[in-house]
C-alpha positions as MATLAB code, in Angstrom:
seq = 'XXXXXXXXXXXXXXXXXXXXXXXXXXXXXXXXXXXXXXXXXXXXXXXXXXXXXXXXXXXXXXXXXXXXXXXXXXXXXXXXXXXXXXXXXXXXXXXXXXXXXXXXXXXXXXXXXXXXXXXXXXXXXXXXXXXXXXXXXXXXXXXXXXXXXXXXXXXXXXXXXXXXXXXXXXXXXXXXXXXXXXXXXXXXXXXXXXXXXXXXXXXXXXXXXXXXXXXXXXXXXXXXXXXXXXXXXXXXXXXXXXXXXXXXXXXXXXXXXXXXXXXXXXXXXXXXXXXXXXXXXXXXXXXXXXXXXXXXXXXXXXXXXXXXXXXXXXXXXXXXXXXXXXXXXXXXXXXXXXXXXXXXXXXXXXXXXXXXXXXXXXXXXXXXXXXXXXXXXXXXXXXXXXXXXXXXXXXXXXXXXXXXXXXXXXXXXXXXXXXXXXXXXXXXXXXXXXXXXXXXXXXXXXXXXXXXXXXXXXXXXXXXXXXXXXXXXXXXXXXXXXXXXXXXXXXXXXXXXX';
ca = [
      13.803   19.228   -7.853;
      16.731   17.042   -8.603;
      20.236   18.789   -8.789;
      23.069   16.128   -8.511;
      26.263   15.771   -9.998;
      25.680   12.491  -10.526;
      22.675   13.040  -12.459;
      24.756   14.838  -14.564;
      27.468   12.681  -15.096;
      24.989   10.191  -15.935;
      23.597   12.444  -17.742;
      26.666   13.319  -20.169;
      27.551    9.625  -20.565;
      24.443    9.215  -21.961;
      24.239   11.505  -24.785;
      27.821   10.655  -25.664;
      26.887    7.431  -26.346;
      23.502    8.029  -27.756;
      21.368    6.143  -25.420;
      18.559    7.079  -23.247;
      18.736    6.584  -19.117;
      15.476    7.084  -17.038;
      15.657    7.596  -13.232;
      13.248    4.658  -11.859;
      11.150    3.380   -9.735;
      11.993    3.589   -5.681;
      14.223    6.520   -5.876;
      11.505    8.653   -7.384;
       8.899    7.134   -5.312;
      11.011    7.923   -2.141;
      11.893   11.731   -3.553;
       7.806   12.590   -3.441;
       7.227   11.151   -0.382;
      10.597   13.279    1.031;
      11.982    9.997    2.342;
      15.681   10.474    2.074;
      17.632    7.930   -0.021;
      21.124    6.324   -1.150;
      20.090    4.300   -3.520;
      19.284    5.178   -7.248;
      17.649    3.516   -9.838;
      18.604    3.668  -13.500;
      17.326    2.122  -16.525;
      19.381    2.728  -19.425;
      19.043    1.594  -23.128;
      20.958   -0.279  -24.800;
      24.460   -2.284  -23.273;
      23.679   -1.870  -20.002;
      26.848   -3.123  -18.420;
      29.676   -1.028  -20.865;
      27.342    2.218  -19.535;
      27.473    1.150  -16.022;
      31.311    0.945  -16.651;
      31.944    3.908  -18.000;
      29.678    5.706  -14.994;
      31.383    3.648  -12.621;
      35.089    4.690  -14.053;
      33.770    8.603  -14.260;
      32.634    8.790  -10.184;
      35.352    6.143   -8.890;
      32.842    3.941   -8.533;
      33.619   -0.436   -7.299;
      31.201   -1.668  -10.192;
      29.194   -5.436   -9.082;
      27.798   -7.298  -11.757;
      24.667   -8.458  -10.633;
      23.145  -10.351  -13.159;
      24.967  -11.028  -16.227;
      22.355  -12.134  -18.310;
      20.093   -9.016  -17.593;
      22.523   -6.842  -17.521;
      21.856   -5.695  -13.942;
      24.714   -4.246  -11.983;
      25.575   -1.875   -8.756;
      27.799    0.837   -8.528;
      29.039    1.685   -4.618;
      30.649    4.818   -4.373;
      31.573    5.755   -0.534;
      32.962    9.359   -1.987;
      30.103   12.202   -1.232;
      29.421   14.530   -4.438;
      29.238   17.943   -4.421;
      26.388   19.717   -6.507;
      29.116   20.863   -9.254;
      28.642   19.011  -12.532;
      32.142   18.114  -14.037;
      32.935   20.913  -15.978;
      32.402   23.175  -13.267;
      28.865   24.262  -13.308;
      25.783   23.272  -11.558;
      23.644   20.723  -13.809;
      20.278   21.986  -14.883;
      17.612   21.668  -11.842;
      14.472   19.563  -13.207;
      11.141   20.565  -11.940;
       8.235   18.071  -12.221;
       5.095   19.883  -12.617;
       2.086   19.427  -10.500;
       3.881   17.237   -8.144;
       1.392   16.929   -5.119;
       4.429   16.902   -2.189;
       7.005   19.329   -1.572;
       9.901   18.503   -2.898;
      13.712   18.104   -1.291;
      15.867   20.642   -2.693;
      18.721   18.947   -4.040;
      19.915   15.189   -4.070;
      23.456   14.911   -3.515;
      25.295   11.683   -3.356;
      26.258   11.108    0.086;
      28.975    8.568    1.606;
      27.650    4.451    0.607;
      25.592    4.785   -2.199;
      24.439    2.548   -4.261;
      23.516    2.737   -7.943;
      21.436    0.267   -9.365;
      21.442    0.177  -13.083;
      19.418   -1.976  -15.480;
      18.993   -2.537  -18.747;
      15.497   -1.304  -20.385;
      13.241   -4.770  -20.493;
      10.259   -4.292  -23.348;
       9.988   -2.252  -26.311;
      10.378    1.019  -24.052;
      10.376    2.519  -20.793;
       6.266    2.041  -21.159;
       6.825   -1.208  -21.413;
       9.412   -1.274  -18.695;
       7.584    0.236  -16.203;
       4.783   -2.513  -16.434;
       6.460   -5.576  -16.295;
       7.332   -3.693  -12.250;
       5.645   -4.760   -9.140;
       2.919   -2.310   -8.245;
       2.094    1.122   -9.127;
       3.983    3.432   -6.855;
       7.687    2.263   -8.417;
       6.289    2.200  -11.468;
       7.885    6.080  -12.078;
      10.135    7.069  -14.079;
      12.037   10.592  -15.481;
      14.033   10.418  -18.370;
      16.883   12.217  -17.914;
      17.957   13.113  -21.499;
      14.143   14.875  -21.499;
      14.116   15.998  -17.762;
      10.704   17.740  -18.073;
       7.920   15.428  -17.001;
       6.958   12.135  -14.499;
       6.287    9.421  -16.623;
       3.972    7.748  -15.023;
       1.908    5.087  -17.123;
       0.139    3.363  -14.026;
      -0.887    6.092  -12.351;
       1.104    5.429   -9.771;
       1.349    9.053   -8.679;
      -2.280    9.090   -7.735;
      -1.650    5.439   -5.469;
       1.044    7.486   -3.333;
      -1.537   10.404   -3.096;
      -4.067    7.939   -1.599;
      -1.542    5.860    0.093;
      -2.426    2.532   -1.639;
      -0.738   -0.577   -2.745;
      -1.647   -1.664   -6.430;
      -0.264   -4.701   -7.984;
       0.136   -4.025  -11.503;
      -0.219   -7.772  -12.992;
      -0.504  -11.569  -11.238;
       2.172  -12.514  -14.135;
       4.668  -10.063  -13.018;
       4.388  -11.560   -9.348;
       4.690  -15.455  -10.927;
       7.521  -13.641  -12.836;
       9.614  -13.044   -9.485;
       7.804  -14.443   -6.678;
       9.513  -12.138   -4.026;
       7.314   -9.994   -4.867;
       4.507  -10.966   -2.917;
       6.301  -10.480    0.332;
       7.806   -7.393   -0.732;
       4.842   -5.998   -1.870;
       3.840   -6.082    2.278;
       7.406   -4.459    3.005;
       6.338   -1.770    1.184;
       2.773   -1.765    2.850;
       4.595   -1.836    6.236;
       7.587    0.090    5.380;
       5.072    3.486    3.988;
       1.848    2.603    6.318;
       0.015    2.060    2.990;
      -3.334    0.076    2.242;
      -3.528   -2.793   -0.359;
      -6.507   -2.290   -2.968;
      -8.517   -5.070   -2.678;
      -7.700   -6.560   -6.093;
      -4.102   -6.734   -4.970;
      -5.057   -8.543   -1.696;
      -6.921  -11.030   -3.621;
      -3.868  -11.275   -5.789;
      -1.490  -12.111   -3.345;
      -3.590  -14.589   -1.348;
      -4.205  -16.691   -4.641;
      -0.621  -16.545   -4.977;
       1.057  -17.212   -2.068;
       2.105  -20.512   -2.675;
       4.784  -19.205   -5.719;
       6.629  -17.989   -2.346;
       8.203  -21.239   -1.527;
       9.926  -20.835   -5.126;
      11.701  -18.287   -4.031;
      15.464  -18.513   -2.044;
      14.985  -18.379    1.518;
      17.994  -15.747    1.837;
      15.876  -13.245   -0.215;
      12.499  -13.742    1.532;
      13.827  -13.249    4.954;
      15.569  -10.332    4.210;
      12.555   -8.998    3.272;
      10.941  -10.460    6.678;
      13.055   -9.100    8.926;
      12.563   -5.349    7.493;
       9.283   -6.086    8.157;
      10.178   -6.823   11.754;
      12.056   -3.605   11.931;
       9.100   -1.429   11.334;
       7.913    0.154   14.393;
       4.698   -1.589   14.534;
       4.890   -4.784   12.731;
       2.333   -6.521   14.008;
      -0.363   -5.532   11.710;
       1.858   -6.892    9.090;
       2.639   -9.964   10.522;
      -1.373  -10.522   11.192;
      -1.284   -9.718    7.123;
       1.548  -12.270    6.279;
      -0.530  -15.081    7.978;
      -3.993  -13.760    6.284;
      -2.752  -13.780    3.005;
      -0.853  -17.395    3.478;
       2.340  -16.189    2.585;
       3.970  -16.826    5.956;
       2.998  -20.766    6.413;
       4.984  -20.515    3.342;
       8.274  -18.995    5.562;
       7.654  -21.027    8.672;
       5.215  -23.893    8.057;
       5.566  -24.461   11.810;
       2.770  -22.091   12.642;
       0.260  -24.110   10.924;
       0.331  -26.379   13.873;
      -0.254  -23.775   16.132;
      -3.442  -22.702   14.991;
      -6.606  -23.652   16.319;
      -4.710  -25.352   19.375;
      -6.901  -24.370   22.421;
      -5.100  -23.559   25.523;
      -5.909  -23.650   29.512;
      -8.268  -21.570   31.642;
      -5.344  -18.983   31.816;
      -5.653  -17.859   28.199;
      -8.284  -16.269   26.194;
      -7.024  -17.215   22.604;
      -5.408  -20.423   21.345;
      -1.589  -20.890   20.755;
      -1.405  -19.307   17.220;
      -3.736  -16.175   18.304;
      -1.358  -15.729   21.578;
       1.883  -15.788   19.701;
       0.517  -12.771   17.280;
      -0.688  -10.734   20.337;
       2.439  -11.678   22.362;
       4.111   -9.245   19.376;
       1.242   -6.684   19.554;
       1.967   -6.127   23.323;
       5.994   -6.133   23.131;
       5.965   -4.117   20.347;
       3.643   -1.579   22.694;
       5.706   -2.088   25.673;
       9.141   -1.478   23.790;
       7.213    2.087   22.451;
       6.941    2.542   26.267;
      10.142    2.165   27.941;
      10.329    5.110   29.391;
       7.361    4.675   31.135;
       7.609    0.981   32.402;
      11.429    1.419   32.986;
      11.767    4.916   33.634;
      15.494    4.127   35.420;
      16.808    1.877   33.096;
      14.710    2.463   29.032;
      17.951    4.264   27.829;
      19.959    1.222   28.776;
      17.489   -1.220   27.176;
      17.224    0.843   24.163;
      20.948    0.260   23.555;
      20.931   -3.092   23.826;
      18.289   -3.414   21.460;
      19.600   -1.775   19.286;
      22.636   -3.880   18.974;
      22.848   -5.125   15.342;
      23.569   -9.075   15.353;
      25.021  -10.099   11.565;
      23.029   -6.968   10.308;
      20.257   -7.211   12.243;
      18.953   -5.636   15.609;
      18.314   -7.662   18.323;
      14.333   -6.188   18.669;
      14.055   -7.867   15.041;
      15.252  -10.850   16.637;
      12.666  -10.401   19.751;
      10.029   -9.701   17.576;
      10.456  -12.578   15.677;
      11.186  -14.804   18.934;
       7.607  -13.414   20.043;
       5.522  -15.352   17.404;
       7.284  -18.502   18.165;
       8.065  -18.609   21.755;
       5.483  -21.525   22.507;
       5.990  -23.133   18.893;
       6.648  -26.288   20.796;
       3.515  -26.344   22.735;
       1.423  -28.326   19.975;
       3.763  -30.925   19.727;
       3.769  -31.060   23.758;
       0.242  -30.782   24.600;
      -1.632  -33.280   26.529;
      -4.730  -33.954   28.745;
      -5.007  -34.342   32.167;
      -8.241  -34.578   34.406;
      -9.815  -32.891   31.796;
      -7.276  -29.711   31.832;
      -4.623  -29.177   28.513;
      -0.907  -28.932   29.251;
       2.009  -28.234   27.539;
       4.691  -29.535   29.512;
       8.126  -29.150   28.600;
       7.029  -27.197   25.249;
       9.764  -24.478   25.913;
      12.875  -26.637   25.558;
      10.823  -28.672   22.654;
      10.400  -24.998   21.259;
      13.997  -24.273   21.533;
      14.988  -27.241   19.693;
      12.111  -26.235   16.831;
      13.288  -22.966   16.903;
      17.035  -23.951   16.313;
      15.351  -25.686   12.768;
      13.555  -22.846   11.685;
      16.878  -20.713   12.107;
      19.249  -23.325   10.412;
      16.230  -23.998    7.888;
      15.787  -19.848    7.130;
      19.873  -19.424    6.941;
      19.979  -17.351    9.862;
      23.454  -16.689   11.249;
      24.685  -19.071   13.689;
      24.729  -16.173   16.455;
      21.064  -15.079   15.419;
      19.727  -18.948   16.006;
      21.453  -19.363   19.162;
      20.222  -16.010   20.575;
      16.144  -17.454   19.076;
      16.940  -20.898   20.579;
      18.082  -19.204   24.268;
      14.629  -16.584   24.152;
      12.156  -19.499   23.169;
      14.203  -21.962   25.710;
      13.961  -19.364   28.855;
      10.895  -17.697   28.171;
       9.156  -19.132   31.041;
      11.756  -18.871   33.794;
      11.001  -15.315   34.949;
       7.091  -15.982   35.107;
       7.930  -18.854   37.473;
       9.006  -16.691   40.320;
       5.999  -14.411   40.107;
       4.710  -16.831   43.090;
       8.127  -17.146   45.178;
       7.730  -15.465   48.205;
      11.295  -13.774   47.954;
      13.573  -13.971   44.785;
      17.213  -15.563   45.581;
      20.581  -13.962   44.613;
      21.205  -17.750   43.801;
      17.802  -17.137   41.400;
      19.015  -14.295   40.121;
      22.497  -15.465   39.523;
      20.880  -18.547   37.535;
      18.797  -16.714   35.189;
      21.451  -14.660   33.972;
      23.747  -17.414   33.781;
      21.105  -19.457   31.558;
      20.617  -16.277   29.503;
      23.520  -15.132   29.119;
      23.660  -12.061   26.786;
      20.008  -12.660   26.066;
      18.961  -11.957   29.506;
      17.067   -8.526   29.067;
      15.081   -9.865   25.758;
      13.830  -12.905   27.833;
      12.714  -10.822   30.445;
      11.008   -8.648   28.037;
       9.352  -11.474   25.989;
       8.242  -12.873   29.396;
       6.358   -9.896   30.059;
       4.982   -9.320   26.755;
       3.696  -13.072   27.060;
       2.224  -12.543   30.352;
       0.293   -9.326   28.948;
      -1.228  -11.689   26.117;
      -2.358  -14.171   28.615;
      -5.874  -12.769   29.313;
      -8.089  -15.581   30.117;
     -10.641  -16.173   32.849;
      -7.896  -17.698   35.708;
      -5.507  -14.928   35.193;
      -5.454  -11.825   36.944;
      -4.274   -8.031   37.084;
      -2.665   -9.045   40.197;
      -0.532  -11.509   38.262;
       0.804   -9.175   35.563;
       1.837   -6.631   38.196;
       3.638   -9.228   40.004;
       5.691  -10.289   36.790;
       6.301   -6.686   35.924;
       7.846   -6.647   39.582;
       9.987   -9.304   38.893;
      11.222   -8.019   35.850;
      11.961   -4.589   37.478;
      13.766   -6.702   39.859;
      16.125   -8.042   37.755;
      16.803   -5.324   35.901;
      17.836   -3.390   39.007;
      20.182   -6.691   39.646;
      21.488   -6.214   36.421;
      22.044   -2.033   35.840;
      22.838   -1.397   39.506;
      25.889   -4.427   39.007;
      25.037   -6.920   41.821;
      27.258   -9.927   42.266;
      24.051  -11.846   41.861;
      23.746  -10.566   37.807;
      27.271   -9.931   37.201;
      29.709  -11.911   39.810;
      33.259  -10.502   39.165;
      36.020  -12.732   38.354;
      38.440  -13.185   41.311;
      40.116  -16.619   40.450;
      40.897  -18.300   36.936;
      41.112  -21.721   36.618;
      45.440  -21.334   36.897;
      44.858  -19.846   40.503;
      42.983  -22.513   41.864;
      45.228  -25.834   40.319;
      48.346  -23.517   41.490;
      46.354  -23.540   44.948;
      44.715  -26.808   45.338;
      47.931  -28.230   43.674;
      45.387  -30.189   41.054;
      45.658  -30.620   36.996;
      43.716  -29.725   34.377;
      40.408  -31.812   34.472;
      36.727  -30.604   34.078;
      37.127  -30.576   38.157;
      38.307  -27.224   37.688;
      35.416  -25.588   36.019;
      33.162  -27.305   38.484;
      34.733  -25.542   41.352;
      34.787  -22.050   39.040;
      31.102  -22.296   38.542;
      30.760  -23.648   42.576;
      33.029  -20.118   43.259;
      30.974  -18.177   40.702;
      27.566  -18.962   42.721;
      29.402  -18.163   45.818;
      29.704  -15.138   44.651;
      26.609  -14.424   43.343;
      25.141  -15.194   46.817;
      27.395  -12.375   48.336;
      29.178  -15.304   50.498;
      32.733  -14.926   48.999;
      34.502  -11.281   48.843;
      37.890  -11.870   47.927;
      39.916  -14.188   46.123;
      41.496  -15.385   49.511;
      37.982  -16.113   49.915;
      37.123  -17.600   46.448;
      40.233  -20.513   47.037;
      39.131  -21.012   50.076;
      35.396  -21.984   48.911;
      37.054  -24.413   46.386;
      39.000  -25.881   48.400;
      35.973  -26.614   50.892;
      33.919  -27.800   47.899;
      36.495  -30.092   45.889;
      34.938  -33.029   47.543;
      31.557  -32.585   47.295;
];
C-alpha cells in the first residue's frame, strides 16, 4: 500500500503536464520484500529534467543533474513529509493485488531522501523495464493508473523464489557495473543466481575492467559490509570478476605453503575472511569483557566506510606479498619478509582502487603488522616494553591487527599446527586487549613532558634529539619505570647521551 505525499505531488505534476511517471525498479522491489527505503525511483515521460524541476521546486527539493544527456537527475530533500497531499487530503492508497508479502502501511518521506528520476528509455515502460539489469528491479507502477504491478519479466515470481535473473548479456555490455552489482544484490538479499545468469557473468567478466574503479568499489565494499561476505567474495573470484578489481590475487593462487597450512596462499586468504567474519559474529563470546568496546570501534566509519569493511578486505590480502617473497630452503617454502612486501603491495592496490588516503594507510598498517602478535605466542612472558611496541607500530589500528592475527591463525590448519597454538594466540590477544581497555601505561603511556619541558630542562634546542628522548621517556613509561614528570626529565636527562 503506498500512501505518500510525495507520490502525490508527483502525482499532480504529472497530469498537469500530461505525462506519465512510473514508480521503478529498487524501490518497489524493496517495498515487497518490507525492506525500508529512502530512495525512490521514477521514470517519467517525456523532458525528464523540466519535471524533475518542477518536483524538486514543489517539495523544496536541492535538484543534481546527473546525466545531462539522459536526462537522469536526483532530488535530496532532508525535510520529512507528512501523509497529507497538498491540498489537504490524504492521496488515494494503491493496493497491488495478489502481492505475495505483506505490505508496509504507508511510505512517508523521511529526513535524506533521495529521488532518482529518469527519463523513459524505449518505446515504453515495456521497453524500459528490459533494457534493466535482472528481473527483480525490473517493476514498475504507474502512478497516473495506480492499479496494477507491471511486471513484464516476471520478476515478481524471482523475489518469491529468491533468485537472481539477468535479463540480457547486452544490457550487462551496455553498463558493465552491472556484473558486480548484480552480486551486491545476491549478497545484499541472500538470493541465488539462476544458472544462466552465472554463466552470463563469468563469460563476461572481463567488460569489468571498462568500468571506473570509483564505481566498482563502491559496489565492493557493500559487499564487504554484508554480514557474511565471504560466500560472495568466494563468488567474485569464481566468476573472474575480482582478478578484474585486484589482479594481485592471481599470483596468489596455486602458491603452496609450509607444513603449517592446509591450503595454499589464495585458499588461506578467502578462509582467513570466513573465520573473522565468524569470530566478529562472536564477540561476545570470545571477548565477553571487552565485545561492546570492539564493536564500537568497528564500527567507526573511515571516509564512509566502517573499519570491519576495511578488515574484511585487509583479510584477503594480508599475505599478498608472500608470492613475490617465497623461496626454498632445505627443501621447506618460506616467505620471508612477505608482510612488509605486502604492505607496500597493499599501499598500490589502495592508491590504484582510489581509496582514501586514511583507508590505505590503515590497509598498509593491518597487512604490515599482521604477524607481530602471532610471534609472541612462543615468548615465555609478554613485555610491557612488547606491549608498548605493538601499539605504538599500530597505532589506531591496533585492535583490527590483533583480530586479523587471530582470524589468520584460525585458517592455518595444516599438519604442524596445533589446537594448542590457536589457544595460545587467542591468549595473547586477550592479553592485549586487557592492556588496552583496562588503560595500562604499557598500551596507553600518558603524556607527562612535551618536547618544550624537556629543552626548557636540559637547556637544549630544537633538533630531532628531542623526539628521541620523548619516545626514550614514552617507553619508560610504558615499562612502569617513570611515574612523574620529575621522573620523566630525569630519564632524559640520563639518556641524552646514549
Amino acid at each position: 500500500m503506498i500512501n505518500s505525499k510525495i507520490i502525490a505531488t508527483i502525482t499532480q505534476i504529472a497530469e498537469k503536464n500530461g505525462q506519465e511517471v512510473f514508480l521503478v525498479g529498487g524501490y518497489i522491489r524493496d517495498m515487497i520484500l518490507g525492506i525500508a527505503s529512502n530512495d525512490y525511483d521514477f521514470v517519467v515521460s517525456g523532458d525528464a529534467l523540466a519535471f524533475s524541476q518542477a518536483v524538486a521546486t514543489a517539495i523544496g527539493g536541492r535538484l543534481i543533474i546527473m546525466d545531462q544527456e539522459t536526462q537522469t537527475t536526483r532530488i535530496i530533500c532532508r525535510e520529512a513529509f507528512s501523509q497529507q497531499s497538498a491540498g489537504g487530503k490524504r492521496h488515494e492508497a494503491v493496493n497491488i493485488p495478489n502481492f505475495p508479502f505483506s505490505q508496509p502501511s504507508a511510505f512517508s518521506l523521511q529526513p535524506s531522501t533521495f529521488l532518482d528520476i529518469s527519463s523513459l528509455k524505449g518505446t515504453d515502460i515495456i521497453h524500459d523495464l528490459q533494457l534493466r539489469d535482472i528481473t527483480i528491479n525490473s517493476l514498475a507502477i504507474n502512478l497516473n493508473q495506480p492499479d496494477s504491478l507491471i511486471d513484464p519479466l516476471n520478476g515478481l515470481d524471482d523475489l518469491e523464489q529468491k533468485r537472481i535473473q539477468i535479463i540480457g548479456r547486452q544490457n550487462i555490455i551496455d553498463d558493465p557495473l552491472r556484473l558486480i552489482r548484480a552480486v551486491r544484490f545476491s549478497a545484499q538479499l541472500q538470493f541465488s543466481f539462476t544458472p544462466e545468469s552465472i554463466i552470463s557473468l563469468k563469460e563476461l567478466s572481463y567488460f569489468l575492467s571498462t568500468v571506473a574503479v570509483e564505481r566498482i568499489v563502491y559496489e565492493l565494499l557493500l559487499i564487504m559490509s554484508v554480514e557474511y561476505a565471504y560466500p560472495y567474495i568466494v563468488l567474485l573470484d569464481n566468476l573472474g570478476l575480482l582478478k578484474e578489481i585486484i589482479p594481485e590475487i592471481m599470483a596468489a593462487k596455486d602458491v603452496p605453503q609450509n607444513e603449517f597450512h592446509h591450503l595454499d596462499v589464495w585458499n588461506h586468504l578467502l578462509q582467513t575472511l570466513f573465520h573473522l567474519e565468524d569470530m566478529c559474529k562472536r564477540l561476545r563470546e570470545l571477548f565477553p569483557k571487552w565485545y561492546h568496546h570492539i564493536q564500537e570501534y568497528l564500527q567507526e566509519e573511515i571516509s564512509g566506510t566502517s573499519r570491519y569493511c576495511l578488515l574484511k578486505l585487509a583479510s584477503i590480502l594480508h599475505d599478498i606479498g608472500k608470492p613475490a617473497c617465497a623461496s626454498i630452503e632445505n627443501g621447506r617454502i618460506r616467505f620471508l619478509g612477505h608482510d612488509i612486501k605486502g604492505g607496500d603491495i597493499m599501499e598500490v592496490i589502495g592508491i590504484r582502487l582510489k581509496l582514501s588516503a586514511r583507508q590505505t594507510e590503515m590497509l598498509k598498517c593491518m597487512v604490515t603488522h599482521h604477524m607481530r602478535p602471532g610471534h609472541l605466542v612462543e615468548a615465555e612472558k609478554i613485555t610491557d616494553r612488547a606491549v608498548y611496541r605493538f601499539f605504538k607500530a599500530t597505532q589506531q589500528e591496533g585492535i583490527s591487527v590483533l583480530l586479523l592475527s587471530l582470524a589468520d591463525r584460525y585458517a592455518t590448519m595444516g599438519p604442524a599446527s596445533s589446537a594448542e597454538e590457536r589457544k595460545k594466540h587467542y591468549e595473547v590477544v586477550c592479553y592485549f586487549l586487557e592492556k588496552l581497555y583496562s588503560h595500562q601505561p604499557s598500551a596507553n603511556p600518558p603524556r607527562l613532558i612535551n618536547g618544550h619541558d624537556l629543552m626548557e630542562y636540559l637547556c637544549l634546542p630544537p633538533s630531532p634529539l628531542i623526539g628521541r628522548l620523548l619516545q626514550a621517556v614514552e617507553e619508560g613509561i610504558a615499562e612502569g619505570r617513570i611515574t612523574d614528570k620529575m621522573a620523566a626529565l630525569k630519564y632524559a636527562r640520563d639518556h641524552e647521551n646514549s
